[in-house]
N, C-alpha and C positions, 0 to 999 in steps of 0.2 A: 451574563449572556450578552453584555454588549456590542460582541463582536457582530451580532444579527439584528442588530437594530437598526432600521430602514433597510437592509438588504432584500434586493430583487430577488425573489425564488420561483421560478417552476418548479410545479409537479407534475409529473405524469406519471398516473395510477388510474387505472381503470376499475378496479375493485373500488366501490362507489362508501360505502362505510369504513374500510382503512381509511382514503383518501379523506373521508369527516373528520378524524379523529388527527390525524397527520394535521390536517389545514387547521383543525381548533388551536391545537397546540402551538405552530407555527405564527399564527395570527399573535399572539400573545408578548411576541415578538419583536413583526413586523408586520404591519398591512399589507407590504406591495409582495401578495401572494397569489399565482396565476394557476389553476387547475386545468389539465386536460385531461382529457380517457384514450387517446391515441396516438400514437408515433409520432404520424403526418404532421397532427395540429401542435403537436407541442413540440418539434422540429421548427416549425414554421414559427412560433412564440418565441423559442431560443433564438433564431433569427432576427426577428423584430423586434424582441421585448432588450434583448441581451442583459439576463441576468446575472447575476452575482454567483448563485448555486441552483443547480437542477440535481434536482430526485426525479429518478428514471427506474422503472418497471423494464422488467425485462419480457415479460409472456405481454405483449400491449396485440390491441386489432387497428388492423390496416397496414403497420409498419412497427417490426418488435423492436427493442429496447437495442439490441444488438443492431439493427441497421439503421438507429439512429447516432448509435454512439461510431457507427465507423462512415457515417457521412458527415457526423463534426468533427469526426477526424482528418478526413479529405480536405474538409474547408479548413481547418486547422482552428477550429472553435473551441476544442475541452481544456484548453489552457484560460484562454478567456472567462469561459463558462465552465466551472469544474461542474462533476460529475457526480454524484453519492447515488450508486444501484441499488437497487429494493430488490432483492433477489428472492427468488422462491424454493430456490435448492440448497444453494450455498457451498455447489460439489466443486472438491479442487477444479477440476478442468475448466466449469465455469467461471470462479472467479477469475483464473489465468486468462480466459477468452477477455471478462471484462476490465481486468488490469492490461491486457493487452491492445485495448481498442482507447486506452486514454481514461478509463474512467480514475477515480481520485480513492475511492472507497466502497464497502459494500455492506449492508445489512439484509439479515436473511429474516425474511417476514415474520417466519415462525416465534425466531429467540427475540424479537426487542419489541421493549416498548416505548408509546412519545417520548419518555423523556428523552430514552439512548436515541432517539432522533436528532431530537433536538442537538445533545450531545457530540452525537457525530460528526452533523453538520456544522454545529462550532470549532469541532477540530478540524472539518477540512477546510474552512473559512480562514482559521488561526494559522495553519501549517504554510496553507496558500502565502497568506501574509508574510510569513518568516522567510516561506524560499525566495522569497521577489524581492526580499530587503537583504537576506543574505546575496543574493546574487549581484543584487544591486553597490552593494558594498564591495564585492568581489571586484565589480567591473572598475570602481575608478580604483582599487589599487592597483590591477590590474594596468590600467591606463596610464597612470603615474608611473610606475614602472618602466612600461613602454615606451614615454618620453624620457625618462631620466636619461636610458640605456639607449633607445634610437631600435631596440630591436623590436621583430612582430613580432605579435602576442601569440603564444602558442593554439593549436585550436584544442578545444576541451573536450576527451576521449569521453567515450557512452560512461553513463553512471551506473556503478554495479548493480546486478540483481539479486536480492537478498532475500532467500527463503527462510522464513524461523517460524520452529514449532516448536508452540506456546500454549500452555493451558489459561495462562495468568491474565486475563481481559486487562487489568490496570497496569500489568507491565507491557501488553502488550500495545496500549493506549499511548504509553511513554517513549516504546521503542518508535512506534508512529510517529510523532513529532517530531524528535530526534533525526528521523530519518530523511522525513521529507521537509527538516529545515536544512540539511544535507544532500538535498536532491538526488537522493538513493531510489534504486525502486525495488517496490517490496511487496511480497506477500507473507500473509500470515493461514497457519494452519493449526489448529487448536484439538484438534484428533490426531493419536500416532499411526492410526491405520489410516488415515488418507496422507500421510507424509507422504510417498512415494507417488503416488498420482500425480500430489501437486509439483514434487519436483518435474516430474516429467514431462506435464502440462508447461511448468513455470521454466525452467532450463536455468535455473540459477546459478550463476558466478560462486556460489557462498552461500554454505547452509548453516545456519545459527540452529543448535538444537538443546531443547531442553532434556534431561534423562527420565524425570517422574509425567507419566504422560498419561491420559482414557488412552485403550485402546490395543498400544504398543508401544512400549518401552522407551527410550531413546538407543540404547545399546542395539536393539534390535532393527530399529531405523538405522543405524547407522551400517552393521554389518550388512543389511540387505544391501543397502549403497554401493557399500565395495562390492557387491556378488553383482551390481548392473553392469553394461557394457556403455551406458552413456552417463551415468553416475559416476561411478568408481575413482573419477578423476576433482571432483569437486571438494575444493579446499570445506573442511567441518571444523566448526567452532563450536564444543559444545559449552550449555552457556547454565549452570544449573545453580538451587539454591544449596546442595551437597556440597560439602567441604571432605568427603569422605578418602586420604590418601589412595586407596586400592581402586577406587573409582578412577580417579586424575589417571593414577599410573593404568588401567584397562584402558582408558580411554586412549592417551598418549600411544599405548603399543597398535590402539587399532589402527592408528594413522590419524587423529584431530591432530587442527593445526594448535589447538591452545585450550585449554580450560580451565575457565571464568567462573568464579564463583558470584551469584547475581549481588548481591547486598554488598560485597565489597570492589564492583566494577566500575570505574567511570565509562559513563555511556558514551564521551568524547573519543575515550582509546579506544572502544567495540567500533566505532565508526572508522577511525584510522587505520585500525586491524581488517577491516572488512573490505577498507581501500586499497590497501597492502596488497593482502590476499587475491584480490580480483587483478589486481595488475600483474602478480609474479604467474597465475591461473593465464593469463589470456596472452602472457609473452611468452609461454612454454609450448603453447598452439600455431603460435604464427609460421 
């Protein structure tokens, strides 16, 4: 757990016993841990303190979790200051609102405990790291380039947005990192009955699907997809530990663009595929 050692953390968590057990465990860490119970003051903390990572509450009093995280996004602070939400529901739409206000990650109060905190926040701390080194790496070949040739640098199109639903917490820990050392952005959906909420909350370029799902199937996630009017056009990847021929060939006729069997995938090509997909999706719209 290196990666948290001496790092600045706010919390804001108004539930005064979570927030014990959260701060014990974090302390263990790092000391430079800063507590608030509401929006304002720990808006005002982000500001002055400028930590490394905040955990942010979303039901907060005085100013909720949601209009702090879209006035650090005005300031343009969640890149500085990631974000990891303590969510209370954990419903597609919500996370969609909080992936879409800048936040980095989310845990939902009910399912985790300290450790998967701790946990989290060392992946959003790690991932952070990877995309600032990868991008940083980008830039001077990028630049080198530039001068070889004398031409400008092209500007760099939005990063896709990639819905996968996933039962698998540790693969989906893996697609995580992967992802956002690729500065993709992503949700994840671990129910197959809220698949379709979160697509429609999330609007994604690309839906990575598993077929063994709680809930609802993947087959049946998929087929609703094509019966949507704002779905139906979204490249599907579906992405299963089934190696099952009759499966591939269902799937292929429904219209996925590919199916990946998980154990024999490089997660490099799912990224390049995803990148693909989103570009040949968004020049067929123009």
């Amino acid at each position: 757990m290196e990666i948290l050692t001496d790092k600045k953390i706010v919390l804001i968590e108004d539930n005064v016993m979570l927030a014990e057990v959260i701060l014990r465990k974090l302390k263990t860490m790092t000391p430079n841990v800063r507590h608030y119970t509401n929006g304002l003051e720990g808006l005002a903390a982000i500001r002055h303190y400028k930590p490394d990572l905040v955990l942010l509450d979303i039901m907060l009093p005085v100013m909720n979790g949601y209009e702090v995280l879209q006035i650090m996004r005005t300031e343009k602070l969640t890149e500085a200051h990631p974000v990891l939400v303590i969510s209370n529901s954990g419903q597609p739409v919500e996370i969609a609102r909080i992936h879409e206000l800048g936040a980095k990650d989310y845990l939902v109060k009910a399912d985790f405990t300290p450790n998967e905190v701790i946990e989290k926040a060392r992946l959003v701390l790690q991932n952070l790291s990877l995309a600032k080194r990868s991008v940083a790496e980008s830039m001077v070949h990028v630049s080198a380039s530039a001068e070889q040739s004398n031409a400008p640098v092209p500007a760099l199109a939005e990063p896709p947005k990639v819905l996968v639903v996933e039962d698998d917490p540790m693969l989906r820990n893996m697609l995580s990192m992967k992802f956002s050392r690729h500065s993709l952005i992503y949700m994840f959906v671990s129910d197959g009955a809220q698949a379709l909420d979160a697509a429609h909350g999330f609007a994604p370029d690309v839906i990575v699907l598993d077929l063994m799902l709680p809930g609802m199937n993947g087959f049946e996630i998929f087929a609703a997809c094509k019966e949507s009017e704002t779905l139906r056009h979204v490249p599907v990847v579906i992405f299963s530990n089934k190696s099952d021929e009759a499966d591939r060939l269902r799937a292929l006729e429904m219209g996925a663009k590919a199916y990946l069997v998980k154990a024999v995938t490089d997660l490099n090509e799912l990224v390049s595929m995803l990148r693909n997909l989103t570009a040949e999706a968004r020049a067929t719209t123009v």
